[in-house]
C-alpha positions as CSV (number, residue, x, y, z in Angstrom):
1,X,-12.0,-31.1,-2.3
2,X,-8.6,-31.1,-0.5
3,X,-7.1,-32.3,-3.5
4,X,-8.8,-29.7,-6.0
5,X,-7.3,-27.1,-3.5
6,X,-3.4,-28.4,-3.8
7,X,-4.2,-28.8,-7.8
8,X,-5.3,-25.1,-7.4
9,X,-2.5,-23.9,-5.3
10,X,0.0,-25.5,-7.8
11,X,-1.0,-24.1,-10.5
12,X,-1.3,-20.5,-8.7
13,X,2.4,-20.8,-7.2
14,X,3.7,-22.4,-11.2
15,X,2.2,-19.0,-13.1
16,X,3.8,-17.0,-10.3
17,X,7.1,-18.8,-10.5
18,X,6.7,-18.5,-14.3
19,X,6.2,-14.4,-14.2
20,X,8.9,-14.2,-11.6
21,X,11.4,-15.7,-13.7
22,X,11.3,-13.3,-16.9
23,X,11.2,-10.5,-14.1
24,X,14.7,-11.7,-12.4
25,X,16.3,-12.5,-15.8
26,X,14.8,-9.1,-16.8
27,X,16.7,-7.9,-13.4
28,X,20.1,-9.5,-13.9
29,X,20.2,-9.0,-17.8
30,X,19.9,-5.3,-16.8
31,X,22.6,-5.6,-14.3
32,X,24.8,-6.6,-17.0
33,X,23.9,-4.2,-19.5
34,X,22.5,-6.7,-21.8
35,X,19.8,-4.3,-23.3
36,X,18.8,-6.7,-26.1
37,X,17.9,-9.1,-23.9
38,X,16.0,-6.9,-21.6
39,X,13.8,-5.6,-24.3
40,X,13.7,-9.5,-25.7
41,X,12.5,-11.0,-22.5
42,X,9.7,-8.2,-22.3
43,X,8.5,-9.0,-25.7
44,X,6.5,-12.2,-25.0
45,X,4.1,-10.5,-22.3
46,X,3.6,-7.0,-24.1
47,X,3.0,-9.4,-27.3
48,X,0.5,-11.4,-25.0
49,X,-1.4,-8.4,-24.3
50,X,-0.2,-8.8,-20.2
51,X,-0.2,-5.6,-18.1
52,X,3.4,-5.0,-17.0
53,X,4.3,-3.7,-13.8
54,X,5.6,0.0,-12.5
55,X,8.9,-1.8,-12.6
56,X,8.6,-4.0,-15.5
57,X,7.9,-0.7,-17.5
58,X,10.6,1.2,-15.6
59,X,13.3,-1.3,-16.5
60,X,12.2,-1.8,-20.3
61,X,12.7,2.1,-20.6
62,X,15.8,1.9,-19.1
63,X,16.8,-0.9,-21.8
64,X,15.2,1.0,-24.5
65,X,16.6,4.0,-23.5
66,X,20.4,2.6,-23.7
67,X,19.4,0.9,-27.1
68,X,19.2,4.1,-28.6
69,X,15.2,4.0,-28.6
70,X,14.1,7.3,-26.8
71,X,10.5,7.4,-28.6
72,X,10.0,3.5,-26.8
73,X,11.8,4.3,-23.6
74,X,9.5,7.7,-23.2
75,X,6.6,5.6,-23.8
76,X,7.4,2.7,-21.2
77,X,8.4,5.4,-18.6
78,X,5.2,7.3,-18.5
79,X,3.5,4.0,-18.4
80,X,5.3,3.1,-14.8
81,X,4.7,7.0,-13.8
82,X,1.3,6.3,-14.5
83,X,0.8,3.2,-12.6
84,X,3.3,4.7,-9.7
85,X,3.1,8.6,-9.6
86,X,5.6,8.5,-6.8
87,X,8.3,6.9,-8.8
88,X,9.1,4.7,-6.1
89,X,10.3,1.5,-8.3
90,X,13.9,3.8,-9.3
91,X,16.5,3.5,-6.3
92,X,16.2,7.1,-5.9
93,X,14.3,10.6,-7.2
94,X,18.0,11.9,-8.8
95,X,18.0,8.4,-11.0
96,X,14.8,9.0,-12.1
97,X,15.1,12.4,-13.3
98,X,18.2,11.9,-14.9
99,X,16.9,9.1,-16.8
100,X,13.8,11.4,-17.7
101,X,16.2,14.5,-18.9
102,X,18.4,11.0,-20.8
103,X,14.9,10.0,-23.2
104,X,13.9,13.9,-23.3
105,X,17.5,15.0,-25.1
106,X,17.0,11.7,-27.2
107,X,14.2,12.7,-28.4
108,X,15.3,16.2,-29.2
109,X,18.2,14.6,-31.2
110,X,15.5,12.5,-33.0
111,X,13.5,15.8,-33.7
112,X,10.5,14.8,-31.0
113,X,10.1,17.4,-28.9
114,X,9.2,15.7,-25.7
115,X,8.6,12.4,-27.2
116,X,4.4,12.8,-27.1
């Protein structure tokens, strides 16, 4: 039994190294303002039908958002709004509504009216 317990503990502490890792690269790549990559290192857990996280979503609309994809960016945004109403996961409420007005006035320069 003690053994099946390490085996189990493991593997538990392996997939949460393996999540964390996209998530810091995610972080860094971000840093840098390497949106590509951001949006590229997403891809394999929205393609694996895994639910992202308040922040996950936050920083993919970010990315999107300075890719020039508004319509993507609105979408991921209200996905971490809807998972964290408070918003908490920007550095700060100013951030979060000037990113907000940012995908709203791309999506009036892509002729969607508040992105929905």
């Amino acid at each position: 039994i003690k053994t099946c317990v390490t085996v189990v503990l493991c593997l538990a502490t392996s997939l949460a190294l393996a999540q964390a890792e996209p998530d810091e690269q995610a972080r860094k790549a971000l840093a840098q303002a390497d949106y590509a990559r951001v949006i590229a290192l997403y891809g394999p857990a929205i393609a694996a039908g895994r639910n992202l996280s308040d922040m996950e979503h936050y920083r993919l609309s970010i990315a999107q958002q300075k890719a020039g994809d508004s319509v993507a960016a609105w979408k991921h945004l209200r996905a971490a709004l809807e998972l964290n109403a408070a918003g908490t996961f920007a550095s700060s409420a100013s951030r979060l509504s000037d990113h907000r007005a940012s995908i709203l006035a791309g999506c009036e320069k892509l002729n969607v009216p508040g992105c929905e």
